[in-house]
mmJSON file of the N, C-alpha and C atoms, coordinates in Angstrom:
{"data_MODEL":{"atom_site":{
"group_PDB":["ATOM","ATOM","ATOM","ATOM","ATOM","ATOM","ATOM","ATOM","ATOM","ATOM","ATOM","ATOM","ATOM","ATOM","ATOM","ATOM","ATOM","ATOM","ATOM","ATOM","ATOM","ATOM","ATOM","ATOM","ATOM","ATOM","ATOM","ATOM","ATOM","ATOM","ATOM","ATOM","ATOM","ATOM","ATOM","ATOM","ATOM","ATOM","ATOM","ATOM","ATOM","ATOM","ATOM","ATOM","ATOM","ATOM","ATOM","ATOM","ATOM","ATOM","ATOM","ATOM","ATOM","ATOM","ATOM","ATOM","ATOM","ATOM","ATOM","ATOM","ATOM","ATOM","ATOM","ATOM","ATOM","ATOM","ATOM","ATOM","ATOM","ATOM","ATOM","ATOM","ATOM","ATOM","ATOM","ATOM","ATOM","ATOM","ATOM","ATOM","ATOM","ATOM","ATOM","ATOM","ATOM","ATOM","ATOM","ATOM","ATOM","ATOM","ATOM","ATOM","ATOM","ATOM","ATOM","ATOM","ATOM","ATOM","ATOM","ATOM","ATOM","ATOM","ATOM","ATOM","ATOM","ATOM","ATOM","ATOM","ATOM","ATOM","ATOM","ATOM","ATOM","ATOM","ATOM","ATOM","ATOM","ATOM","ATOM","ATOM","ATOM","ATOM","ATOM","ATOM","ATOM","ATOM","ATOM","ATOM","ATOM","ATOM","ATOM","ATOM","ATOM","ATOM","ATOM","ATOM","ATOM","ATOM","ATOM","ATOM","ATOM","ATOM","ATOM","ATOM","ATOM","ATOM","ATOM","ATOM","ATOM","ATOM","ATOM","ATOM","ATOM","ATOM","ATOM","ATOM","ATOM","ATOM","ATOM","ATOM","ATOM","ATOM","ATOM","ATOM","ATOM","ATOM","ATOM","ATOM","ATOM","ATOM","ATOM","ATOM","ATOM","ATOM","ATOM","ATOM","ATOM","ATOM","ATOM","ATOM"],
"id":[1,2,3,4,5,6,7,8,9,10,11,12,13,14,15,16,17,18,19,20,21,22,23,24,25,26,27,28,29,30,31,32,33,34,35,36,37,38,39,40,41,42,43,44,45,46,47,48,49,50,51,52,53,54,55,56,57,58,59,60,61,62,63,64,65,66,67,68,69,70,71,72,73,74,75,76,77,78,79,80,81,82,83,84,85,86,87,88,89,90,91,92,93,94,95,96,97,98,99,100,101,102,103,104,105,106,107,108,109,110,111,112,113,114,115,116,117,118,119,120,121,122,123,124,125,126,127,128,129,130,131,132,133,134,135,136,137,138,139,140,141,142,143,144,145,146,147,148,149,150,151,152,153,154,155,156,157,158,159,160,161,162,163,164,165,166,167,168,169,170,171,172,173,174,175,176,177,178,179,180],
"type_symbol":["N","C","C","N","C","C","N","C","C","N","C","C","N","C","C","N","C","C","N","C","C","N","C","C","N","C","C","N","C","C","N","C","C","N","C","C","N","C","C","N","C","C","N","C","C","N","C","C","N","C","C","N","C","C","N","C","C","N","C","C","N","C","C","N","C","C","N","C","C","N","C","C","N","C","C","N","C","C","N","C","C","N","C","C","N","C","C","N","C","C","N","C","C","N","C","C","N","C","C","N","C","C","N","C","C","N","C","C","N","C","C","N","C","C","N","C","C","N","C","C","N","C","C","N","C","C","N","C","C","N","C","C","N","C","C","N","C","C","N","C","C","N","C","C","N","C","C","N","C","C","N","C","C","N","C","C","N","C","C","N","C","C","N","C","C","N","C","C","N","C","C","N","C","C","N","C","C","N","C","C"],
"label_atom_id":["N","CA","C","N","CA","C","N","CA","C","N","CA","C","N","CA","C","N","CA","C","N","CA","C","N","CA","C","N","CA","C","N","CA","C","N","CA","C","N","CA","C","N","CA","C","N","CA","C","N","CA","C","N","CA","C","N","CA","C","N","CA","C","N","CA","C","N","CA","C","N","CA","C","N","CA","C","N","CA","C","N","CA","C","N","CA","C","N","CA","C","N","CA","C","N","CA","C","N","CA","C","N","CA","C","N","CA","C","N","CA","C","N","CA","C","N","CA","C","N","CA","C","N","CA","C","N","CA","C","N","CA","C","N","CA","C","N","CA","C","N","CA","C","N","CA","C","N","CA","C","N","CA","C","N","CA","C","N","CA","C","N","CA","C","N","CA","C","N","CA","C","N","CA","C","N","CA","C","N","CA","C","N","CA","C","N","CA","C","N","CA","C","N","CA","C","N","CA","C","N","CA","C","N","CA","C","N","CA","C"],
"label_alt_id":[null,null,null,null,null,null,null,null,null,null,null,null,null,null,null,null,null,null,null,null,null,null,null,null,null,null,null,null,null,null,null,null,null,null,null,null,null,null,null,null,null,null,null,null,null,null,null,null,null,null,null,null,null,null,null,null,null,null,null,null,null,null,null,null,null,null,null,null,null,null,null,null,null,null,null,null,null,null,null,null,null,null,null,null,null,null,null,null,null,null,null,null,null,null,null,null,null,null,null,null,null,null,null,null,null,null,null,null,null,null,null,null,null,null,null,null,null,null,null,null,null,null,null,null,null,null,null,null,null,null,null,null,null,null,null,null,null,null,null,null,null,null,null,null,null,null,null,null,null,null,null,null,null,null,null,null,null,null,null,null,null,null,null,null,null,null,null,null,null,null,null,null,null,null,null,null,null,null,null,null],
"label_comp_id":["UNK","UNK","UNK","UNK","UNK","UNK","UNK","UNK","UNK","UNK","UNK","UNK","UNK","UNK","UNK","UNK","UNK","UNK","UNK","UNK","UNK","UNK","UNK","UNK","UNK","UNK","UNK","UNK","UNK","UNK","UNK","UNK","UNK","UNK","UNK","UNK","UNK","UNK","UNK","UNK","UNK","UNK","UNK","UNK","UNK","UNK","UNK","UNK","UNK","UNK","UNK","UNK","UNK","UNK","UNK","UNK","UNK","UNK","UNK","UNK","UNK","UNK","UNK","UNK","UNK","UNK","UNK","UNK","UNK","UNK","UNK","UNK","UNK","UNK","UNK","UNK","UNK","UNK","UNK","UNK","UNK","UNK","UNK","UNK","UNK","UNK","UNK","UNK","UNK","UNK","UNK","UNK","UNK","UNK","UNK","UNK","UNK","UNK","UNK","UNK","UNK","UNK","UNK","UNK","UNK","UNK","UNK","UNK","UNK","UNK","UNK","UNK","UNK","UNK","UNK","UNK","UNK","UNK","UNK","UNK","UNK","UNK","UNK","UNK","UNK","UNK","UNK","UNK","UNK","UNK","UNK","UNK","UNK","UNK","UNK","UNK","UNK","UNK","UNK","UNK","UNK","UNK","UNK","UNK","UNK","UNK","UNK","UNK","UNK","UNK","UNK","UNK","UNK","UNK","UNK","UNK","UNK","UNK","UNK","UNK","UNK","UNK","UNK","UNK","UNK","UNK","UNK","UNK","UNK","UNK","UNK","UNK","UNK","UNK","UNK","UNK","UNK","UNK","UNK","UNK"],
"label_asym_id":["A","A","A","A","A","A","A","A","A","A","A","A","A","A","A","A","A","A","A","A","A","A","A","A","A","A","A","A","A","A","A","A","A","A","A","A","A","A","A","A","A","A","A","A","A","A","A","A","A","A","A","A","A","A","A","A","A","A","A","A","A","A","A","A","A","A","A","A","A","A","A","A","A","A","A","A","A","A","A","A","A","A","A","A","A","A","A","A","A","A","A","A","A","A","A","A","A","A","A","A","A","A","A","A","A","A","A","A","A","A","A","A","A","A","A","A","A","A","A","A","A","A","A","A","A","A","A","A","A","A","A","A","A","A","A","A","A","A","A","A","A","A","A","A","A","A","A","A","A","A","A","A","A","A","A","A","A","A","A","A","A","A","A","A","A","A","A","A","A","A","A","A","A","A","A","A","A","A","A","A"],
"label_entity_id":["1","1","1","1","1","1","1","1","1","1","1","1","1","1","1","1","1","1","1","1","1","1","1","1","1","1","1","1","1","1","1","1","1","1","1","1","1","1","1","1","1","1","1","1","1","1","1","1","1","1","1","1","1","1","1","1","1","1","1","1","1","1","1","1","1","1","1","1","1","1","1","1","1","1","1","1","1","1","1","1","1","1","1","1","1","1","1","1","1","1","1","1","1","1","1","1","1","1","1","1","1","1","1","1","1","1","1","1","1","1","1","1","1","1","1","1","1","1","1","1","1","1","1","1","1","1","1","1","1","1","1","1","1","1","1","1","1","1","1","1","1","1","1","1","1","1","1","1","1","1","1","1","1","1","1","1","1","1","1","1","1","1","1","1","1","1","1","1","1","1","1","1","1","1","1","1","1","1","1","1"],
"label_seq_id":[1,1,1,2,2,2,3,3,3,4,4,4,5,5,5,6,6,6,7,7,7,8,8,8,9,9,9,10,10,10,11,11,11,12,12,12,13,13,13,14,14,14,15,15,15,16,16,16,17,17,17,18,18,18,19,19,19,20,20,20,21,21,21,22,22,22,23,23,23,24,24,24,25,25,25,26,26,26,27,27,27,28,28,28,29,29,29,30,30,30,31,31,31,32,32,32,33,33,33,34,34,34,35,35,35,36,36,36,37,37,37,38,38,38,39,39,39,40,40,40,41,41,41,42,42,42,43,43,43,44,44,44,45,45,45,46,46,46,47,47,47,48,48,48,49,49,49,50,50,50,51,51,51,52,52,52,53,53,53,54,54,54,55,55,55,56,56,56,57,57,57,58,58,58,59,59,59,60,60,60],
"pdbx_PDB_ins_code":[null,null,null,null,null,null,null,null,null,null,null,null,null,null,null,null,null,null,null,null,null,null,null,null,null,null,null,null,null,null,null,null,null,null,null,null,null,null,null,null,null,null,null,null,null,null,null,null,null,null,null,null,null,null,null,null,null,null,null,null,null,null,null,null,null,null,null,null,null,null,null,null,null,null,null,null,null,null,null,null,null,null,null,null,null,null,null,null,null,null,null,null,null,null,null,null,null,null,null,null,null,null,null,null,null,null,null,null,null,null,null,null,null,null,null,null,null,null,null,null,null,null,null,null,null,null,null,null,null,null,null,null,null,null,null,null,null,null,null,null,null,null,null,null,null,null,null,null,null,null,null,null,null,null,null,null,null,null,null,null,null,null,null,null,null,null,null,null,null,null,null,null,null,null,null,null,null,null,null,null],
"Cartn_x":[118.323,117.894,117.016,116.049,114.76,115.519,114.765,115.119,114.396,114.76,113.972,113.896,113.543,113.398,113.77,114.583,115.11,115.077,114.558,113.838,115.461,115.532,116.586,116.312,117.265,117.465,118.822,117.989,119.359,119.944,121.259,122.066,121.468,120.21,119.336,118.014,117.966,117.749,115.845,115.955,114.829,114.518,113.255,112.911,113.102,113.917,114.515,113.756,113.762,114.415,114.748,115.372,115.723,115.373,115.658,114.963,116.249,116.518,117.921,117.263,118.127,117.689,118.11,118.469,118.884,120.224,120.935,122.641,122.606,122.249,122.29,122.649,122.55,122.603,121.417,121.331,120.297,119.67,118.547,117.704,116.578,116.445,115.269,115.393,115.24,115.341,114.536,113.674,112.816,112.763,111.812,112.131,112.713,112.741,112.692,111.632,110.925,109.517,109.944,108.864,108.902,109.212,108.043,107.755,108.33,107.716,108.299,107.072,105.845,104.498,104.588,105.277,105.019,106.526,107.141,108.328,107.447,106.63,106.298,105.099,104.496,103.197,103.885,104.979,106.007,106.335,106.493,106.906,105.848,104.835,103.727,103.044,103.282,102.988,103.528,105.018,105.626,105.332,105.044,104.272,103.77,102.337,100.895,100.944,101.85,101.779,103.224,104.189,104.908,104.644,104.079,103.559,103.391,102.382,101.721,102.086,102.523,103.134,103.655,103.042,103.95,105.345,106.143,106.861,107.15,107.389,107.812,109.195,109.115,110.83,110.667,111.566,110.944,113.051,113.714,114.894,114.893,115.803,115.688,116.065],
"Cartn_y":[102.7,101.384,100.737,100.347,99.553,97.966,97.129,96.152,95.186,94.016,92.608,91.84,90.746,89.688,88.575,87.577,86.396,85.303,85.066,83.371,82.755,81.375,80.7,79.073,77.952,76.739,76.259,75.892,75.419,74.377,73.698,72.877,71.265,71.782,70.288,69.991,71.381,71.692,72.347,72.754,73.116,74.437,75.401,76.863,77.456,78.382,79.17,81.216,81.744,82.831,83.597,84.967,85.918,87.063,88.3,89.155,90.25,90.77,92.015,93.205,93.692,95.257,95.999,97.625,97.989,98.076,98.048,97.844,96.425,95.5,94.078,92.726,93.387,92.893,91.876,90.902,89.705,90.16,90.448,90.192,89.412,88.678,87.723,86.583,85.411,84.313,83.374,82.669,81.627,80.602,79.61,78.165,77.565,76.414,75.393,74.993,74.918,74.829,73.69,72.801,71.607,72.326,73.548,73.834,75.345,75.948,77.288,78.1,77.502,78.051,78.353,77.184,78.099,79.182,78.99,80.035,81.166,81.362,82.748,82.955,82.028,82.043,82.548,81.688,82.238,84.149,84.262,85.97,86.869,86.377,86.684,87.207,85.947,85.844,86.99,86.858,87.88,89.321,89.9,91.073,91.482,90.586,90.811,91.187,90.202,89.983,90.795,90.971,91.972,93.301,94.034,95.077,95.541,94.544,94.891,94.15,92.984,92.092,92.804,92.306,92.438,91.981,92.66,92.466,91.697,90.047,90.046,89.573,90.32,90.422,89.017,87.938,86.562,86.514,87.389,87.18,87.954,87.359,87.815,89.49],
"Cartn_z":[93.711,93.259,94.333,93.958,94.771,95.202,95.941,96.224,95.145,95.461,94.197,94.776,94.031,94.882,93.657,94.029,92.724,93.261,92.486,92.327,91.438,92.102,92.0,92.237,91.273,92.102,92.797,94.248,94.985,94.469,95.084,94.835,94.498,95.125,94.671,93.908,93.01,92.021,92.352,93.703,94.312,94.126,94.048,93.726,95.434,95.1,96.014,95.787,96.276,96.28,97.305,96.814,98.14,98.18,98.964,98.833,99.278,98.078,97.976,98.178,98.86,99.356,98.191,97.965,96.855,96.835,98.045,97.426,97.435,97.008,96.96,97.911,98.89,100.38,100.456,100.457,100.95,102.585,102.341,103.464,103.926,103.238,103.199,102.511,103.063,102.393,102.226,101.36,101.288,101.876,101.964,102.195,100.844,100.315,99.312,99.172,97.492,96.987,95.858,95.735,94.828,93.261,93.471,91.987,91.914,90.304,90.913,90.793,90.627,90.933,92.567,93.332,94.771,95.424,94.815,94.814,94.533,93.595,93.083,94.061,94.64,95.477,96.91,96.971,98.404,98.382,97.436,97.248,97.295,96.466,96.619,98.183,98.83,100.316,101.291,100.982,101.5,100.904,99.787,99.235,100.595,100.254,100.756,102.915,103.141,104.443,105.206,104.81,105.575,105.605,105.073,105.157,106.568,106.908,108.265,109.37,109.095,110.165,111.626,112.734,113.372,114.335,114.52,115.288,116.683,116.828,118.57,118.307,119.169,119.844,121.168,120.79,121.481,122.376,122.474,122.949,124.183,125.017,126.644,127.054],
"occupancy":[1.0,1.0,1.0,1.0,1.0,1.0,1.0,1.0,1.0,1.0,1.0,1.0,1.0,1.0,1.0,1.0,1.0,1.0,1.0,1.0,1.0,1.0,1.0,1.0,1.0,1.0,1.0,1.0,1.0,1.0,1.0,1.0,1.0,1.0,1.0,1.0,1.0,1.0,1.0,1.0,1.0,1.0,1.0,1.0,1.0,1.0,1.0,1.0,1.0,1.0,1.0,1.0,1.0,1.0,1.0,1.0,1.0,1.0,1.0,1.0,1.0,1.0,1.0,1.0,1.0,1.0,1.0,1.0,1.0,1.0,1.0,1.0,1.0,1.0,1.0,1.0,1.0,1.0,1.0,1.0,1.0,1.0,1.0,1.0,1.0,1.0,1.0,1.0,1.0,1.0,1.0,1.0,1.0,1.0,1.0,1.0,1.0,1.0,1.0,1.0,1.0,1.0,1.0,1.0,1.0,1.0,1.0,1.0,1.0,1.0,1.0,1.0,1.0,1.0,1.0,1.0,1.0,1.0,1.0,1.0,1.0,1.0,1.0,1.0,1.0,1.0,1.0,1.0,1.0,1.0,1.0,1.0,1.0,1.0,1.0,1.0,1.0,1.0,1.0,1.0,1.0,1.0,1.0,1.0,1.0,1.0,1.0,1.0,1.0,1.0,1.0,1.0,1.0,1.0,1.0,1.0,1.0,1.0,1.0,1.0,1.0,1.0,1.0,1.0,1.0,1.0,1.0,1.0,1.0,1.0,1.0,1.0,1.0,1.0,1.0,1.0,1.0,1.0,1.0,1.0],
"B_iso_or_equiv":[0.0,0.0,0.0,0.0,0.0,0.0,0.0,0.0,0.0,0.0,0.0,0.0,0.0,0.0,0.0,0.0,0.0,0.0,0.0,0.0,0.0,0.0,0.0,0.0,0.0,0.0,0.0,0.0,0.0,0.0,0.0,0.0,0.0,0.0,0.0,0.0,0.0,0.0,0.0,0.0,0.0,0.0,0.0,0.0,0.0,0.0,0.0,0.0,0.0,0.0,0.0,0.0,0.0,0.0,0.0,0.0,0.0,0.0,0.0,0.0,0.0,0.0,0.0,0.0,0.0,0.0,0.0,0.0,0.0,0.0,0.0,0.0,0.0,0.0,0.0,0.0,0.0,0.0,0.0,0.0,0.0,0.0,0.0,0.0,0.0,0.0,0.0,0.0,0.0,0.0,0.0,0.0,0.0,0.0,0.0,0.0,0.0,0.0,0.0,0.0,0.0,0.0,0.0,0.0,0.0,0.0,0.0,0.0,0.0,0.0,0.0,0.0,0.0,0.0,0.0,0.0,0.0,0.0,0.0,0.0,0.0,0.0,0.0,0.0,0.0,0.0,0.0,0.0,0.0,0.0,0.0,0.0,0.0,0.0,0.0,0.0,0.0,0.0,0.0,0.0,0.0,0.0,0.0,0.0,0.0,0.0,0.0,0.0,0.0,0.0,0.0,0.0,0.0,0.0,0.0,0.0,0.0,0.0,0.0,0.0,0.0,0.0,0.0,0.0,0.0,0.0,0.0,0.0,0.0,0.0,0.0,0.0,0.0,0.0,0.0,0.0,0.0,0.0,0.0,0.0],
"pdbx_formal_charge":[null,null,null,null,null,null,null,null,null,null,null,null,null,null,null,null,null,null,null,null,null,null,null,null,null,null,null,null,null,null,null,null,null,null,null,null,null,null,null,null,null,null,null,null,null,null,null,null,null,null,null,null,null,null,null,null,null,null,null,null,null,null,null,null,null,null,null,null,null,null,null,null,null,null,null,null,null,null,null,null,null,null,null,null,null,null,null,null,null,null,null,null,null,null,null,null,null,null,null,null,null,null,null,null,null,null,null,null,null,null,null,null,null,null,null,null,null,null,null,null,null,null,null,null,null,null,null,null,null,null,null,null,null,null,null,null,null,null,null,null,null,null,null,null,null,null,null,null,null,null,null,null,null,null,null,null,null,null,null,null,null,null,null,null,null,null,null,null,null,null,null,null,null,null,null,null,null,null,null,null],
"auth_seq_id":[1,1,1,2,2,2,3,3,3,4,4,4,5,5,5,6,6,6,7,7,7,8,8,8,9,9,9,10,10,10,11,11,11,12,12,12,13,13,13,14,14,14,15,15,15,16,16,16,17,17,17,18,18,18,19,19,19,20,20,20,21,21,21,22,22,22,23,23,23,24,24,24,25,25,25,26,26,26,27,27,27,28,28,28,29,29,29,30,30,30,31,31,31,32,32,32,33,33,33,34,34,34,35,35,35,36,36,36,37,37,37,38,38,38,39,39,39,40,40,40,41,41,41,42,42,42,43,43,43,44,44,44,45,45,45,46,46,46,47,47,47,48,48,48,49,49,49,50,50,50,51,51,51,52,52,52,53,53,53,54,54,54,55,55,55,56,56,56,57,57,57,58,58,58,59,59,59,60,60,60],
"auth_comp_id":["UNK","UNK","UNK","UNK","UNK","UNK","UNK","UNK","UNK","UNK","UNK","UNK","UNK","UNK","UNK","UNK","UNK","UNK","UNK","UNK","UNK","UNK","UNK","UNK","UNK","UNK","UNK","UNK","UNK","UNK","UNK","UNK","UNK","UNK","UNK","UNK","UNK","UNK","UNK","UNK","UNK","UNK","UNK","UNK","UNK","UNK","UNK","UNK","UNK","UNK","UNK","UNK","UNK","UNK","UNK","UNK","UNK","UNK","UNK","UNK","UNK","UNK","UNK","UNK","UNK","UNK","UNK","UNK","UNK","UNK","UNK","UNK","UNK","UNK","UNK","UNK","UNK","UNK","UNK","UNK","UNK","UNK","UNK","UNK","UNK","UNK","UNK","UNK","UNK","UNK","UNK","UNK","UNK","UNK","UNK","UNK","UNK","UNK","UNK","UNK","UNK","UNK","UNK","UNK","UNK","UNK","UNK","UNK","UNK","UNK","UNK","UNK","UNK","UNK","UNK","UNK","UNK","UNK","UNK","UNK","UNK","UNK","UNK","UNK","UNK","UNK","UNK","UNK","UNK","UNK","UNK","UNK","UNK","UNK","UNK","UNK","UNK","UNK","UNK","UNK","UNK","UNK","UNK","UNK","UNK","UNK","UNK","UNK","UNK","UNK","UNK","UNK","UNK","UNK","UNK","UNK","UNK","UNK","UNK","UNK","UNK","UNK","UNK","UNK","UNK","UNK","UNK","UNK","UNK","UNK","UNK","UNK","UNK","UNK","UNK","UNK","UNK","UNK","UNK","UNK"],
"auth_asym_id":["A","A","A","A","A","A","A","A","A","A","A","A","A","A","A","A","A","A","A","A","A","A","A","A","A","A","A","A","A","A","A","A","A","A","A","A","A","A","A","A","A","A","A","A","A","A","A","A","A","A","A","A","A","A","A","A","A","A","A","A","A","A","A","A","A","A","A","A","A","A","A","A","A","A","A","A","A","A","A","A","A","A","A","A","A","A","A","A","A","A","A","A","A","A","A","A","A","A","A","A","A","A","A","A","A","A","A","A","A","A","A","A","A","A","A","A","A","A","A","A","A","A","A","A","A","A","A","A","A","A","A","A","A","A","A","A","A","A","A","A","A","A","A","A","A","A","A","A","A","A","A","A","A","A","A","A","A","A","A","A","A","A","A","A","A","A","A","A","A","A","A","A","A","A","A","A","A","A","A","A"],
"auth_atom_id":["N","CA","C","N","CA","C","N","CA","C","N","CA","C","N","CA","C","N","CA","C","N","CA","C","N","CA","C","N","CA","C","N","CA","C","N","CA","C","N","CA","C","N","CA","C","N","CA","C","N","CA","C","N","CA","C","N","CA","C","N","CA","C","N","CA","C","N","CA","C","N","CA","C","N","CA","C","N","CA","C","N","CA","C","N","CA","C","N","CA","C","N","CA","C","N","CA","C","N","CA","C","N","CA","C","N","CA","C","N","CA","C","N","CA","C","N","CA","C","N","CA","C","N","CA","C","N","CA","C","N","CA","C","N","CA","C","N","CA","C","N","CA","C","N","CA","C","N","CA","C","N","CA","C","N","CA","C","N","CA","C","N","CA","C","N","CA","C","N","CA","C","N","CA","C","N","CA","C","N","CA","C","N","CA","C","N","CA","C","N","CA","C","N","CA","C","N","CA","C","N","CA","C","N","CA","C","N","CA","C"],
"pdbx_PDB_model_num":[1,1,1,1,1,1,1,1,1,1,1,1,1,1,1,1,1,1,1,1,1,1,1,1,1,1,1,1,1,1,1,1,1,1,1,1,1,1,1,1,1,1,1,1,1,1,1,1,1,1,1,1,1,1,1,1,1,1,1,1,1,1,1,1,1,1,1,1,1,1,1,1,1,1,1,1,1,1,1,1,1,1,1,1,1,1,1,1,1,1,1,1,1,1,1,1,1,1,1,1,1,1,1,1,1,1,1,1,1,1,1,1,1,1,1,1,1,1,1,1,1,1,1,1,1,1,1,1,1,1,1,1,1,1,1,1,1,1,1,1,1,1,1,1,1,1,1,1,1,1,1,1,1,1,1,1,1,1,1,1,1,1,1,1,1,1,1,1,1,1,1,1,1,1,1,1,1,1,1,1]
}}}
């Protein structure tokens, strides 16, 4: 099973989502979006741009 990604509203009725690996383990989590045009623009984002991202390691 592949991972997903689900779009959700939080407790204050805000567009959320997360990003499940394939045993359903949460690894990624959104900010809070007004709408859910940018929830989907937020995932989107993450698509396009982790791919290549890199890595700093900012701990001692």
């Amino acid at each position: 099973m592949s991972g997903k990604f689900e779009l959700y509203n939080d407790a204050q009725g805000k567009y959320r989502f997360r990003l499940k690996a394939g045993n359903g383990e949460i690894i990624a989590v959104g900010e809070a979006y007004e709408t859910k045009s940018g929830a989907l623009n937020g995932i989107e984002s993450v698509k396009k741009n982790a791919s290549s991202a890199d890595v700093v390691d900012t701990t001692s």
